[in-house]
C-alpha positions in Angstrom: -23.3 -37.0 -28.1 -23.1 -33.9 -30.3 -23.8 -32.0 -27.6 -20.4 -33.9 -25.5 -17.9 -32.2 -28.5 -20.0 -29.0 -28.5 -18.7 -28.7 -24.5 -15.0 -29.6 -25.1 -15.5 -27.0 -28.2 -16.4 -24.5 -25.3 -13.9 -25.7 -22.7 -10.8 -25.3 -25.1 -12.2 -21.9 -26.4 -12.1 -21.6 -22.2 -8.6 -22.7 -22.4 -7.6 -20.5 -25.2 -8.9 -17.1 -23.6 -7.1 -18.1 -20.1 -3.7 -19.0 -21.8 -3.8 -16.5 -24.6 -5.4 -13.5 -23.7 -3.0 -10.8 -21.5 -5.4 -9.2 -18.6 -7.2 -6.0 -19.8 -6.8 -3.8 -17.1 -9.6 -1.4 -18.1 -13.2 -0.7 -19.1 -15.2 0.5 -21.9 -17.1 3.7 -21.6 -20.2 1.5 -23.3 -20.5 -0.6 -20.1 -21.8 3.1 -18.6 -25.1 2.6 -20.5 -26.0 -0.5 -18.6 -26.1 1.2 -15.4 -28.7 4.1 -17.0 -26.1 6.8 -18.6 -27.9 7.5 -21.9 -25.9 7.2 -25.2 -25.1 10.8 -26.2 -23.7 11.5 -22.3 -21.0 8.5 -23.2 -20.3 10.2 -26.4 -19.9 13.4 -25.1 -17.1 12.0 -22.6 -15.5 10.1 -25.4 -15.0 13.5 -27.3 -13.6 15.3 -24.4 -11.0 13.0 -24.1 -12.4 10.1 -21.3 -12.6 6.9 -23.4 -12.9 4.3 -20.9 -14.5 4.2 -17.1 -11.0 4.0 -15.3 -10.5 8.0 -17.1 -13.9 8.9 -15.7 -13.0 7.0 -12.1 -10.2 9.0 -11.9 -11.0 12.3 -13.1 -11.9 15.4 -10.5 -15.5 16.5 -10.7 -14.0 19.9 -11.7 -12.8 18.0 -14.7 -15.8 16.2 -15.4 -18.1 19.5 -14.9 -15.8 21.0 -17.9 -17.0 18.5 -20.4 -20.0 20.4 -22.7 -23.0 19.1 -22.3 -22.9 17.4 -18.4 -24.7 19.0 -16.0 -23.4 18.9 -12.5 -26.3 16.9 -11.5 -24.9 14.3 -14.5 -21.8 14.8 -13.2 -22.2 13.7 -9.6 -24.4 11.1 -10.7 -22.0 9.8 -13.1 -19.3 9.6 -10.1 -21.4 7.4 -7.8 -22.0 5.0 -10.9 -18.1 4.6 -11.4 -17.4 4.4 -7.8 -19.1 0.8 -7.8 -17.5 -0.5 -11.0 -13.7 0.7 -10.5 -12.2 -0.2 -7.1 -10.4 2.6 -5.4 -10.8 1.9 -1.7 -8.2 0.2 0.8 -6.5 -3.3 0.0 -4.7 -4.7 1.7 -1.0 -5.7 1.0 -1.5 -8.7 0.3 -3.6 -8.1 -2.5 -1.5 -5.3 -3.4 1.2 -8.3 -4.1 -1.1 -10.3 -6.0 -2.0 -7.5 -8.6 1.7 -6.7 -9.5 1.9 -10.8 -10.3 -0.2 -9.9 -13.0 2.6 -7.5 -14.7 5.0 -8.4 -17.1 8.4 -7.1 -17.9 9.8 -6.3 -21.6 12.6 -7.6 -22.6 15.6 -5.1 -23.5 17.1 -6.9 -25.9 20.5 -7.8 -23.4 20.4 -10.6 -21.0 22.5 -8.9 -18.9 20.6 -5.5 -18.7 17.6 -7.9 -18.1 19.1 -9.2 -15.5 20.1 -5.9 -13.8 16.3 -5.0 -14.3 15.1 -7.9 -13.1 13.3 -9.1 -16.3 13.5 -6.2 -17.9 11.0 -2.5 -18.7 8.1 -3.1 -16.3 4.1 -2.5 -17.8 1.8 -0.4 -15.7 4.3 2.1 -14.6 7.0 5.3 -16.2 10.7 4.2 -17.1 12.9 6.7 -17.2 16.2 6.5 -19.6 19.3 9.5 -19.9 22.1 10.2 -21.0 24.2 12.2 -23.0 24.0 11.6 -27.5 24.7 8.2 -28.5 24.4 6.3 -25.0 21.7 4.5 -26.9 18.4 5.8 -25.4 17.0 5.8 -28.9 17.9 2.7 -29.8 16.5 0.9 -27.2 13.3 2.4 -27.6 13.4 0.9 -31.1 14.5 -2.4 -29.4 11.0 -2.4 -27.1 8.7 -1.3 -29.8 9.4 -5.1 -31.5 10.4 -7.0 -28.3 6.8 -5.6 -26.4 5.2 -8.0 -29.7 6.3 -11.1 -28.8 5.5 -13.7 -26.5 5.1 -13.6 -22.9 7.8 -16.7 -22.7 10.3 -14.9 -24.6 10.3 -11.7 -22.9 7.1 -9.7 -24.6 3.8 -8.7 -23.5 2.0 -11.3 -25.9 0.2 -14.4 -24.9 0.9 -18.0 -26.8 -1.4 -20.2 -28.4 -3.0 -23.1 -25.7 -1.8 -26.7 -27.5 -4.1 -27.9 -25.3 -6.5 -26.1 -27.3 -5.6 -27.3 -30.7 -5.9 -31.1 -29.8 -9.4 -30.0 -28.1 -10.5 -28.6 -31.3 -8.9 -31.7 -33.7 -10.8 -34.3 -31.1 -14.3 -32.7 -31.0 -13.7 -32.5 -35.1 -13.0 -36.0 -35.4 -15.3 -37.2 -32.7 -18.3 -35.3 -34.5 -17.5 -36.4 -37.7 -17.6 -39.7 -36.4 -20.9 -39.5 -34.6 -22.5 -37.9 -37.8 -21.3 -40.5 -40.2 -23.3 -43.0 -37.3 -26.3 -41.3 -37.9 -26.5 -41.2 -41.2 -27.4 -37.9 -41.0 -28.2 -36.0 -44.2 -25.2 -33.8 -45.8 -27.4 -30.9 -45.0 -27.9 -31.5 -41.3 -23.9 -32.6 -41.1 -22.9 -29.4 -42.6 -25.1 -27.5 -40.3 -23.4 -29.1 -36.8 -19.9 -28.9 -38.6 -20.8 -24.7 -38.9 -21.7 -25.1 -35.7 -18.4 -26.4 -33.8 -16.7 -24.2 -36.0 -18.5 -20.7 -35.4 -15.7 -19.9 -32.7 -12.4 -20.6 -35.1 -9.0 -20.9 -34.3 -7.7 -17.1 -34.1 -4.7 -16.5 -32.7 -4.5 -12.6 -31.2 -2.5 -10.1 -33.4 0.8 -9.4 -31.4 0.1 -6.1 -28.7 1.0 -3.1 -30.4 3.2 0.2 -29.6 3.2 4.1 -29.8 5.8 6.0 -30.7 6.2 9.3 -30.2 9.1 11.3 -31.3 10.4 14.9 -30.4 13.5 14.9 -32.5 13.0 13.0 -35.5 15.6 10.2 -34.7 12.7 7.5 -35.5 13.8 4.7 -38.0 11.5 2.4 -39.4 14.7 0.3 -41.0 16.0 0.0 -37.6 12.4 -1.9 -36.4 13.0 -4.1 -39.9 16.6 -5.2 -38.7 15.5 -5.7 -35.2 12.0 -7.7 -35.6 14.4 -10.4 -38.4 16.8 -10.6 -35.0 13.5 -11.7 -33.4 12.7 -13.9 -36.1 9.9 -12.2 -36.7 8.0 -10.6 -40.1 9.1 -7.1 -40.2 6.0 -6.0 -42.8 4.2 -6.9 -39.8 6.5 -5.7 -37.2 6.1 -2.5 -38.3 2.3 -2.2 -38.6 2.2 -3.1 -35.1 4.3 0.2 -33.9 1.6 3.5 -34.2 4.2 6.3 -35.3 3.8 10.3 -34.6 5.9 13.1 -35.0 5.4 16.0 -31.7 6.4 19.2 -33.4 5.8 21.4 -30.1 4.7 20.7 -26.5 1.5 21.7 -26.9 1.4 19.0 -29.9 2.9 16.2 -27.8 0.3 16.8 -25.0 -2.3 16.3 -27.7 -0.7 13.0 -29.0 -1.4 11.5 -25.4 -4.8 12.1 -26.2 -5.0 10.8 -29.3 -2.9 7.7 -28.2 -5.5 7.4 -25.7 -8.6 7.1 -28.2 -6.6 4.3 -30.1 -5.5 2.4 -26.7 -9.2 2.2 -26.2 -9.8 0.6 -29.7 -6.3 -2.1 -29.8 -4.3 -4.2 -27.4 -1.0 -2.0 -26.6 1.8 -2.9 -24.5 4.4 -0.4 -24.8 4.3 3.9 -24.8 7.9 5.6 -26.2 8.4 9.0 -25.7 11.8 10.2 -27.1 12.3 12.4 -26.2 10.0 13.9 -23.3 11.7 17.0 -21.9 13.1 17.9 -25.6 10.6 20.4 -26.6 9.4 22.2 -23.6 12.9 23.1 -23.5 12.5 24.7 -26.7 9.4 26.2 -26.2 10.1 27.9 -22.7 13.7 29.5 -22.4 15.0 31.7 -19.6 14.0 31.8 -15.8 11.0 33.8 -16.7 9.3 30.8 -18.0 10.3 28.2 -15.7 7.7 27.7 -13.7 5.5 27.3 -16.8 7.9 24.9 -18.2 7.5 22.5 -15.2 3.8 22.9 -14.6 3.0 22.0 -18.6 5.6 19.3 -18.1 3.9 18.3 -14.9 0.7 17.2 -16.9 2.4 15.6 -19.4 3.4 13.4 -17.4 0.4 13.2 -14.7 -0.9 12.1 -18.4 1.6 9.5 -19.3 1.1 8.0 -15.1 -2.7 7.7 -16.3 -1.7 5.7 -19.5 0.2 3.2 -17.7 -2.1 3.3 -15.1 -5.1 2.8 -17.3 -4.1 0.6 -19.7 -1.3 -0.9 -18.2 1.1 -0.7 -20.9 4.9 0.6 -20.3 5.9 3.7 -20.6 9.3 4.3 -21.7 10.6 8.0 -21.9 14.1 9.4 -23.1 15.2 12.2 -21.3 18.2 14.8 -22.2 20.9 15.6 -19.3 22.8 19.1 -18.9 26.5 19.9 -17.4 26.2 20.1 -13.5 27.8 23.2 -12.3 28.1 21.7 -8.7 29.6 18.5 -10.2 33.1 17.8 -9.7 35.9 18.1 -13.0 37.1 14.7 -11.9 33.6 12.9 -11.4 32.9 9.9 -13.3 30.1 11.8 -14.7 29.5 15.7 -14.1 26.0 15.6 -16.0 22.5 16.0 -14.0 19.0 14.9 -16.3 16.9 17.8 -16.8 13.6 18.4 -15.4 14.7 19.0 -11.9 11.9 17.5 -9.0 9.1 16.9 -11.4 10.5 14.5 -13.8 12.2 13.0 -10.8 9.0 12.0 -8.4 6.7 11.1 -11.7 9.2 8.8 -12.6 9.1 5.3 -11.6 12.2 3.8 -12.7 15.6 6.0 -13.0 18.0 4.6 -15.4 21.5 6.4 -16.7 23.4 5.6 -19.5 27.2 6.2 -20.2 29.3 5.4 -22.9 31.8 2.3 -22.5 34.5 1.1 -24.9 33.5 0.4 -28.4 30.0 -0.2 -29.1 30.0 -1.2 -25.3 27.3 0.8 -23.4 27.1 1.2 -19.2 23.6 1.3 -17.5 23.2 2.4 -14.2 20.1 1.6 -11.6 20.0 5.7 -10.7 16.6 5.4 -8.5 14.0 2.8 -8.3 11.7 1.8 -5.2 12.5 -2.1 -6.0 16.0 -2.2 -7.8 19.2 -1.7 -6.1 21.8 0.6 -6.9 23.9 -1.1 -9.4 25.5 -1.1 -13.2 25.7 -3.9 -16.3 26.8 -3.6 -19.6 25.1 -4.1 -22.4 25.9 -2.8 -26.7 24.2 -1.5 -29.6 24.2 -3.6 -32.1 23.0 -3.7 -36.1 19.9 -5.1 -34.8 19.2 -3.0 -31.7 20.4 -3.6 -27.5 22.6 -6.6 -27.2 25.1 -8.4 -24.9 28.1 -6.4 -24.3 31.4 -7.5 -26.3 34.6 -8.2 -25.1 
C-alpha cells in the first residue's frame, strides 16, 4: 500500500514538471561525454565560448578548428556526434507549425499594443523597436524585463504551480500516514517512509530571468521597483531576476553576448534587452571610411544575438536609434529612417516604430514583420511602465 502513495507521489511530481516547467530548448555541453568526448575537450569548448551542443551544432568547422587544443581530427569527430543529437535536417511544415506552438509571447504591458502584436514580444526570435528620444523604447524594455517573470497565464514566460499536484501530495500524505498508524509501525520506520515521500518537495521554479544590456546608461533599477508592484509582484525579488551590464564600446558589447551566454547556460532566461544596439558602433566608427567595418562588426552582433534566441529561445528585444531621411519628404508624417541600413533590416525579425502622440500617448506602428500586418495602436507610458493609452 506504501508503495500505491509512493506512485501518485511520482505521478504528481509528473504532473508538476509537465505543467510547471517552460520547454528547454537546448542541451548541455556535459551530455557530449556520454557519447566518448573526454572531459577536458568539453571544457576547452566551454572556454572558447560554446556552452551548450546547439553552439557546437551550429558552429562552422573553421570555427571549431580555432578553439586551442582540438585537433581537426577532434573537430570532425565532434561534428558527426552533434549531428545525431541536434536535428537540422528537413521537416516538414507541419511540424514546422507545431514547434512555434511551443513559443510564448511577452506581454508589453498595453492590451492594446498586445493586441496589435498579437500577444505581445515573441521568444525565440529578434524584435526590433525605433524611434526618435522619448517614444518610449526604454521604457518598454524595463516593462519586459518584469512582465517576461510572470506567469505564462498572465502574459510571461513562467509556468504555474499544478493544483492538481498539491492535492496529489496532501492525499499520498494522509493516505500514508494512515497506513503507517495501521501498522503499528515503529516511529523509526514511520519517519523513514515519511523522508521518503517527501525527498522530491514542493518547489516551485524561481520566475525566468532577464539580461540587460545597456549602451547609454538610461537603465533604472527604480523604474523595475514601480513596475514589478503594478504586477503585484516583490520588487527585492524582481530585481534579482534582471542580470544588469553596462557596454562601454562595441567591442565590449560583443563580449557581453558572450558572457550572457555562459550564464544562459547556468539559469532559466526568457527575455535579452539591448538598448541600445546600433548606439555605439556609431561612436566607434565615424565617416564613410569606416562603414563597411561598421556594418560587418554589427553584422556579428547580431548573427550573435539570432544564435541567443535561437539557442535558448529567449526574446530578444533591441532599441535602435533613427536619423533624418534626406530623401523623405518636409510634409511626411515622419521624415526619419532607423539606422543600420540592410543589415539591421534582414537580421531583424519584427520591425516596430514608435512616434510620439498627445500627452503621455505613444503611436506604435507594425513597420515589417513576416506574420503581422501593417497597422498602428496606441498605447502610454505610464509611472509604472507601458500602459493603455488615455483619452
Amino acid at each position: 500500500m506504501a508503495a500505491v502513495a509512493q506512485q501518485y507521489h511520482e505521478e504528481a511530481l509528473e504532473a508538476q514538471g509537465q505543467d510547471m516547467e517552460v520547454a528547454v530548448t537546448y542541451q548541455s555541453l556535459d551530455l557530449l561525454q556520454e557519447h566518448g568526448v573526454a572531459a577536458n575537450d568539453i571544457q576547452k569548448l566551454n572556454d572558447a565560448g560554446f556552452h551548450t551542443i546547439e553552439s557546437v551544432a551550429h558552429a562552422t568547422i573553421r570555427k571549431l578548428s580555432e578553439v586551442r587544443g582540438l585537433s581537426e581530427a577532434k573537430v570532425v569527430k565532434l561534428k558527426d556526434i552533434v549531428r545525431t543529437l541536434v536535428p537540422m535536417d528537413f521537416k516538414t511544415a507541419a511540424d514546422a507549425l507545431e514547434d512555434r506552438k511551443s513559443l510564448v509571447t511577452l506581454t508589453t504591458g498595453s492590451t492594446e499594443l498586445d493586441k496589435l502584436l498579437e500577444g505581445g514580444i515573441e521568444t525565440g526570435s529578434l524584435t526590433e523597436v525605433f524611434g526618435e528620444f522619448r517614444t518610449g523604447k526604454t521604457q518598454l524594455c524595463h516593462t519586459l524585463c518584469v512582465t517576461c517573470q510572470m506567469p505564462i497565464s498572465e502574459g510571461g514566460a513562467e509556468g504555474k504551480v499544478c493544483l492538481s499536484f498539491l492535492l496529489y501530495q496532501l492525499l499520498a500524505c494522509v493516505f500514508l500516514l494512515f497506513l503507517l498508524d495501521c501498522l503499528k509501525l515503529c516511529s523509526s520506520c514511520r519517519n523513514h517512509h515519511l523522508d521518503k515521500l517527501s525527498a522530491s518537495p514542493i518547489s516551485i521554479n524561481p520566475p525566468l530571468k532577464a539580461i540587460y544590456i545597456d549602451t547609454e546608461g538610461t537603465f533604472r533599477p527604480q523604474r523595475l521597483q514601480a513596475i514589478a508592484e503594478r504586477f503585484g509582484m516583490d520588487p527585492a525579488v524582481a530585481l534579482e531576476n534582471v542580470a544588469y551590464a553596462r557596454a562601454h564600446n562595441s567591442e565590449h558589447q560583443s563580449e557581453l553576448l558572450k558572457m550572457a551566454a555562459a550564464i544562459m547556460s547556468q539559469d532559466r532566461y526568457a527575455l535579452i534587452v539591448v538598448d541600445s544596439a546600433t548606439a555605439l558602433y556609431r561612436t566607434d566608427y565615424s565617416g564613410r571610411g569606416e562603414l563597411s567595418e561598421r556594418q560587418m562588426q554589427l553584422a556579428q552582433f547580431l548573427r550573435q544575438l539570432t544564435r541567443l534566441a535561437e539557442e535558448f529561445g529567449v526574446a530578444v528585444f533591441m532599441t535602435n536609434q533613427v536619423v533624418a531621411n534626406p530623401d523623405g519628404m518636409s510634409f511626411a508624417k515622419d521624415s526619419t529612417k532607423p539606422i543600420g541600413g540592410n543589415i539591421i533590416a534582414h537580421a531583424s525579425t519584427t520591425r516596430l516604430r514608435l512616434r510620439k502622440g498627445r500627452g503621455e500617448n505613444r503611436i506604435c506602428t507594425v513597420y515589417d514583420s513576416p506574420t503581422l500586418p501593417e497597422a498602428d495602436c496606441q498605447f502610454a507610458v505610464g509611472p509604472s511602465g507601458i500602459c493603455d493609452a488615455t483619452e
